[in-house]
N, C-alpha and C positions, 0 to 999 in steps of 0.2 A: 295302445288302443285309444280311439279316437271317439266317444259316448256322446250321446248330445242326447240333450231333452225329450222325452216322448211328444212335446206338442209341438217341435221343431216342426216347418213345413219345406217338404222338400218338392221341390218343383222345376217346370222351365219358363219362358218366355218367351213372350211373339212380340207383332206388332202385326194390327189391321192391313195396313198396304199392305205388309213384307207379306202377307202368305193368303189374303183373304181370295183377291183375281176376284171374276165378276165385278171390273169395274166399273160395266155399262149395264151390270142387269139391275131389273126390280127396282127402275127409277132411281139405282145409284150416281149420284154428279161426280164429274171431275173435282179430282185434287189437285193443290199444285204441284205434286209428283207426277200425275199423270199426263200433265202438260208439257212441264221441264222434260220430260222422257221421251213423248212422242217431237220433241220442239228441238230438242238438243240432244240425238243421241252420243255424239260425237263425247259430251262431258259422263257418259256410263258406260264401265268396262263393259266390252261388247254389244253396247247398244241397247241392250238391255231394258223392259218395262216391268211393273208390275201388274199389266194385263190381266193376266193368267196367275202371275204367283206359282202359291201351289197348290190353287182351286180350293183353298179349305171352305171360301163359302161352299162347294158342293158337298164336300168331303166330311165335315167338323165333325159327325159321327162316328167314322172313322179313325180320327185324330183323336178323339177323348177316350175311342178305345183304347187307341195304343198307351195313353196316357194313364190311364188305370193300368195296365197290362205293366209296365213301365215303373209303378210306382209309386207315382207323384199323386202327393197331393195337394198340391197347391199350381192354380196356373195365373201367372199373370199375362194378362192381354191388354189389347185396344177395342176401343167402338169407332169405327169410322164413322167422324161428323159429317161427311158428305153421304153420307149412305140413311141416312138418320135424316139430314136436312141437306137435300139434292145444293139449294142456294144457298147453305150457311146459315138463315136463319128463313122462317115464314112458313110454309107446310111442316107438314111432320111427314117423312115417307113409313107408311103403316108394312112396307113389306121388307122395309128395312129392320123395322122394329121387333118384326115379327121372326125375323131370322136371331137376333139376341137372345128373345124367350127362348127361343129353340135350343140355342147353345148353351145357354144359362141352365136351363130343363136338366139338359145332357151332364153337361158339370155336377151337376148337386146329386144326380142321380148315381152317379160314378163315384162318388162321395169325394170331388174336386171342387176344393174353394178357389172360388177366381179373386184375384187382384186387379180390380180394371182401371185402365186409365182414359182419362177421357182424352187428352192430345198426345199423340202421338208423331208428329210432324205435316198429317195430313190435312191441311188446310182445305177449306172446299174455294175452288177456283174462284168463283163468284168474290168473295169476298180478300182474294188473292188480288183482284184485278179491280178493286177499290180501294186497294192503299195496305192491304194485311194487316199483318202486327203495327205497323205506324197507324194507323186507322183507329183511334179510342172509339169506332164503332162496332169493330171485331170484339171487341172487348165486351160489351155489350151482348153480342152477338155469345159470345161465348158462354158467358153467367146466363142467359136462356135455354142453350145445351145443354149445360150444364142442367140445372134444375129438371129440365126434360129424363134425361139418365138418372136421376136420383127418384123422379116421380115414377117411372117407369118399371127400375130393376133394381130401384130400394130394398126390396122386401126382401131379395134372393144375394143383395152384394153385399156383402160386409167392405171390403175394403175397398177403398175407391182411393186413386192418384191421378190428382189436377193435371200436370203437365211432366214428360218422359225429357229431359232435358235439356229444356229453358237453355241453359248455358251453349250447347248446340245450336239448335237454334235462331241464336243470336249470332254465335262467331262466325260458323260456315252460310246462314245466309246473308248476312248482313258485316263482315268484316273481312274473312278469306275471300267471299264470293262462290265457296267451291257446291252450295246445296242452292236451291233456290230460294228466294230471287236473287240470285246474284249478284247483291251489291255488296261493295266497297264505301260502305259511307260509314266515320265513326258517329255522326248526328244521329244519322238513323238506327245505328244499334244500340246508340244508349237509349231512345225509345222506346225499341222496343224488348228492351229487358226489364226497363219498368212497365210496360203496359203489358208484357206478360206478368211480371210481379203482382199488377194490379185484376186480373186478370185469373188469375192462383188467390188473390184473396174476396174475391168477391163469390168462387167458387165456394171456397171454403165455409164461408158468411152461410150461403145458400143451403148447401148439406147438413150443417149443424143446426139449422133452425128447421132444414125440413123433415129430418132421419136423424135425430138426437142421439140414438143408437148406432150410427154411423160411424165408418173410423177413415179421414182423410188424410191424405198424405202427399209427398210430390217424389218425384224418382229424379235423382241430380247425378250427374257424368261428373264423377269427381275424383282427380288423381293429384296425391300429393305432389308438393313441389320443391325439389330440395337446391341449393347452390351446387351449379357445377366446379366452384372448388370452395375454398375457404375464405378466399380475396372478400375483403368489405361491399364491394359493389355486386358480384356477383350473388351476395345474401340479399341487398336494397334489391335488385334483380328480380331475384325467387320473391320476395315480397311482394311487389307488385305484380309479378304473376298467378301467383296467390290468389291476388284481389280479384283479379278478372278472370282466372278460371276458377274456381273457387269460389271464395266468400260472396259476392257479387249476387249470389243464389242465397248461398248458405245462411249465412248471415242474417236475412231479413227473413227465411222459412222456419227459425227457431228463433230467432231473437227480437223480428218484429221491424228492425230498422236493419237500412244500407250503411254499410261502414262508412264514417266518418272521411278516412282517407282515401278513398273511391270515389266518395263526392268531391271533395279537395281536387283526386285526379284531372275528373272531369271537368271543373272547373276552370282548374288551369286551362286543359285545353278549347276548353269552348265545346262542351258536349254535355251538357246536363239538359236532363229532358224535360216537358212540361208534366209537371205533377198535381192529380187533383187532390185536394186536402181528405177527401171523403176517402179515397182509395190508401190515404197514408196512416190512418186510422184503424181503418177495420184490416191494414194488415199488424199494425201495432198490437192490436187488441184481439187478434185471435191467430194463434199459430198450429203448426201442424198435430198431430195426432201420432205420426210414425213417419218417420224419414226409408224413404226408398236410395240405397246408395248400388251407384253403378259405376264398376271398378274394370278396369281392363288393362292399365301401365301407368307406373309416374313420368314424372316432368325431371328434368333438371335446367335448370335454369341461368343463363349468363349473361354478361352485361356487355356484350358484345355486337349486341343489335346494331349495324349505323343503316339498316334499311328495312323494310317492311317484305316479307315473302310468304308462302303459302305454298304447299305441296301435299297433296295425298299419296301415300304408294296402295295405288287400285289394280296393279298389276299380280300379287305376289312373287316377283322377283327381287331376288336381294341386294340388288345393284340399283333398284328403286328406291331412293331414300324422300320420306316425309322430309317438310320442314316447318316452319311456324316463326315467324320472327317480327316483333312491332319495333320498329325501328325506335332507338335513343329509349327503349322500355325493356327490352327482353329478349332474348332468344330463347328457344329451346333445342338443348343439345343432345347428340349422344351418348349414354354411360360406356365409355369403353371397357367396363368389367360386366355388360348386362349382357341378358340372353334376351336374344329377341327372336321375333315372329318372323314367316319369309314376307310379311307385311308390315316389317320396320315398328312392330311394337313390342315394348318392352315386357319382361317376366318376370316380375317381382313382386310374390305372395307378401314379403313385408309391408306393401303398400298399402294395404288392404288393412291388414291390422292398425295402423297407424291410422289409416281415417278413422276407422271404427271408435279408437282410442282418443281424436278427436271430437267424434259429436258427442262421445259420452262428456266429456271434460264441458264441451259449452254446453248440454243441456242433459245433466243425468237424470239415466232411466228412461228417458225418451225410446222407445221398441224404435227397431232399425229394422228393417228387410234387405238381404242382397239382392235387388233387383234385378242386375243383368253383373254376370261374369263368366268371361267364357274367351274362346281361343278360337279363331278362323282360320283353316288348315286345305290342302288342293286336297280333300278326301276320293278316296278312287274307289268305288264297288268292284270285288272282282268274286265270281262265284254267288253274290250274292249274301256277302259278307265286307264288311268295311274294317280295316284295323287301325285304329285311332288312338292309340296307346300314351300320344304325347297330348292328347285331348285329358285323356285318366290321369298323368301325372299334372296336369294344370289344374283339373278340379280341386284335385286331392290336394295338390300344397296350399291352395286356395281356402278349402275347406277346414285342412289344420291351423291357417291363421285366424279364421271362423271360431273355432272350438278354443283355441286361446285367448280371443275376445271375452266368449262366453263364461270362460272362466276365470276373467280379470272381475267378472260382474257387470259387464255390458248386455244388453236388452237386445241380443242378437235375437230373430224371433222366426229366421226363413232364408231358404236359399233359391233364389229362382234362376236357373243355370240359362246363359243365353246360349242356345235357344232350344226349342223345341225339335224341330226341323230346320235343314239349310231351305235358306228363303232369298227374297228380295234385297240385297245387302245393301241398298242405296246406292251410292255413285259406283259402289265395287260392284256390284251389278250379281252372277250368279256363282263366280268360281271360289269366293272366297265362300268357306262352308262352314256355319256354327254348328247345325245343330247334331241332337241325340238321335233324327234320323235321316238317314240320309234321302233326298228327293233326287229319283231319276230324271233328268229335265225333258226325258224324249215318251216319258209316258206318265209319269207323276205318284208312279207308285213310290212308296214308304218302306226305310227298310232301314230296323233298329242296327245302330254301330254298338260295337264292342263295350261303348264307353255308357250306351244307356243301359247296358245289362250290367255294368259295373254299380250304375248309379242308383240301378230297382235294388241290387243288394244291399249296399248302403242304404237306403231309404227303407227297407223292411229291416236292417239291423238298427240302423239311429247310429250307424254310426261305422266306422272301419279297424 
């Protein structure tokens, strides 16, 4: 038997774009999702927007039924910045705002604590098509939002997370190429991983002097990274990969500074960003409150890189294989003993544990959330009923490495299962399917899988 705490939070997770739709109403602006989408369908399985989503602006009533009906208590979301501020910054749209209270209302009433984050990748256009994350004026722009969301829905949030991950981001838009804006420039990404760095601390600053009572955090895409064998290079390999997936985040959101050998990295190559001394400061001087970790497969790593490549498998066929390689730095390979997804990701519950086991070691007792972990599966309604069984054993082994955290003495404090509902998968567009329910895409009804009725019982036992 598998017991967890009576104040465990068990929960799912969204994201604004992935499920909100109404992207044109009530004076909401474009994102740069919704430019990239409508500009380039060609780069999203099937063309794919999040136009429509899955209407939860109309519906959110509905959703937080099901959400209580279901279980959970605990939901982490987004606030779309552009629905909030149409240009990024300068009005405030009041009927944006007014749909939050709404949801907010809903949440508390259901006796569902939200976890909100304020970015979640939706950039509003306007400020997309001024330089974005390169732009130290986004940044700006952002600590106004910021403070905006804390003055606003202070009173009703407890936990708020700066940025949904940073490390993303930075790699697929600015290094693969494969998210928007599509570039390939290593100048521009180490930019702009410090100017979201900086960016995440000026939030921070912001909330703890305005909502004392307040608990910030940031949610980081983090998977170990082990050597794909034993060979000396292929561990220098994993190391350096490390840095830049990994620590590159990590490191400065609990410890205040960017590793030593990252900036070295940088160096060497000619990529270290302009840094304002003020912003190097107030991230020294004030770190997170709870770390949001978000786990979905490890790395393995080889020294076999002599060229730079980039591949997603947005299909789910098995014969589609991911790739990731910086040339004369890294590759990342395949475990020939792993199980993976028919979307080339790896299943490895010990991964999980192992971070865990991590951030306690660099910063004990620091409270952790599992922000997002979860499985994308071609789910099929049939009768009106979905059977997702290999969704239930991913939780669950998931969740057993959870409960073995917890009881090493790690500040495990929440499970937020991605996702709620199948949504907007980003470049995978609609087939690939996370959530606990399933959304019919030809009418948008809602229809709990096997695996949410698994996970209400868990959640009213604390445990399996």
């Amino acid at each position: 038997m598998f017991r967890f705490p009576s104040s465990f939070v068990w929960g799912s997770a969204t994201a604004a774009l992935q499920i909100e739709g109404g992207a044109r109403e009530d004076g909401k602006g474009p994102s740069v999702w919704d430019v990239f989408c409508a500009e380039h369908p060609e780069r999203v399985f099937g063309g794919a927007t999040p136009e429509v989503a899955c209407d939860h602006y109309h519906r959110y009533a509905e959703d937080v039924r099901l959400m209580r009906e279901l279980g959970h208590r605990g939901y982490r979301m987004s606030i779309s910045w552009p629905r909030l501020f149409p240009e990024g910054a300068g009005a405030l749209n009041q009927r944006g705002v007014r749909f939050y209270h709404r949801l907010f209302d809903a949440l508390l009433t259901h006796g569902i604590e939200p976890n909100v984050t304020l970015y979640h990748w939706d950039l509003p256009q306007t400020l997309a098509a001024r330089g974005g994350w390169e732009n130290g004026d986004t940044i700006a722009a952002f600590a106004d939002y910021a403070e905006a969301c804390f003055r606003l829905f202070g009173d009703r949030v407890r936990l708020w997370t700066t940025f949904n991950e940073p490390g993303w981001s930075t790699l697929h838009g600015y290094v693969t190429g494969l998210h928007p804006p599509s570039r390939r420039d290593g100048r521009a990404a180490a930019q702009v991983a410090w100017n979201l760095l900086a960016a995440h601390g000026r939030a921070l600053f912001i909330g703890h002097q305005s909502r004392p009572d307040t608990r910030i955090g940031i949610a980081l895409n983090l998977s170990p990274v082990y050597p794909a064998t034993e060979a000396p290079e292929d561990t220098a390999a994993a190391g350096v990969a490390d840095g830049i997936l990994n620590r590159l985040f990590l490191e400065p959101v609990l410890g205040g500074t960017v590793p030593e050998d990252l900036l070295e990295l940088g160096h060497r190559h000619g990529l270290l960003p302009v840094r304002e001394p003020e912003d190097e400061r107030r991230l020294a001087q004030d770190t997170v409150d709870f770390l949001g970790v978000n786990y979905y497969y490890p790395h393995h790593a080889s020294a076999s890189a002599r060229d730079t490549r980039f591949a997603l498998n947005t299909s789910g066929r098995k014969e589609d294989r991911s790739q990731f390689s910086l040339g004369g730095l890294f590759a990342l390979v395949r475990n020939p003993r792993g199980r993976y997804t028919d979307w080339d990701w790896e299943i490895f519950p010990e991964g999980l544990y192992d971070l865990l086991q991590r951030v306690h070691a660099r910063r004990p007792g620091i409270p952790v959330y599992v922000t997002e972990n979860g499985i994308g599966l071609d789910d099929r309604l049939r009768d009106g009923v979905v059977e997702d069984p290999a969704r239930i054993e991913f939780v669950r082994e998931h969740l057993e490495a959870v409960h073995r955290a917890i009881a090493a003495g790690i500040q495990v404090r929440g499970y937020y299962m991605w996702s709620l509902m199948d949504n907007f998968s980003w470049i995978n567009g609609y087939k690939k399917r996370y959530g606990f329910l399933y959304v019919d895409r030809s009418t948008l009804a809602r229809y709990p899988k096997k695996s949410a009725l698994w996970f209400r019982d868990v959640a009213e036992n604390h445990g399996f």
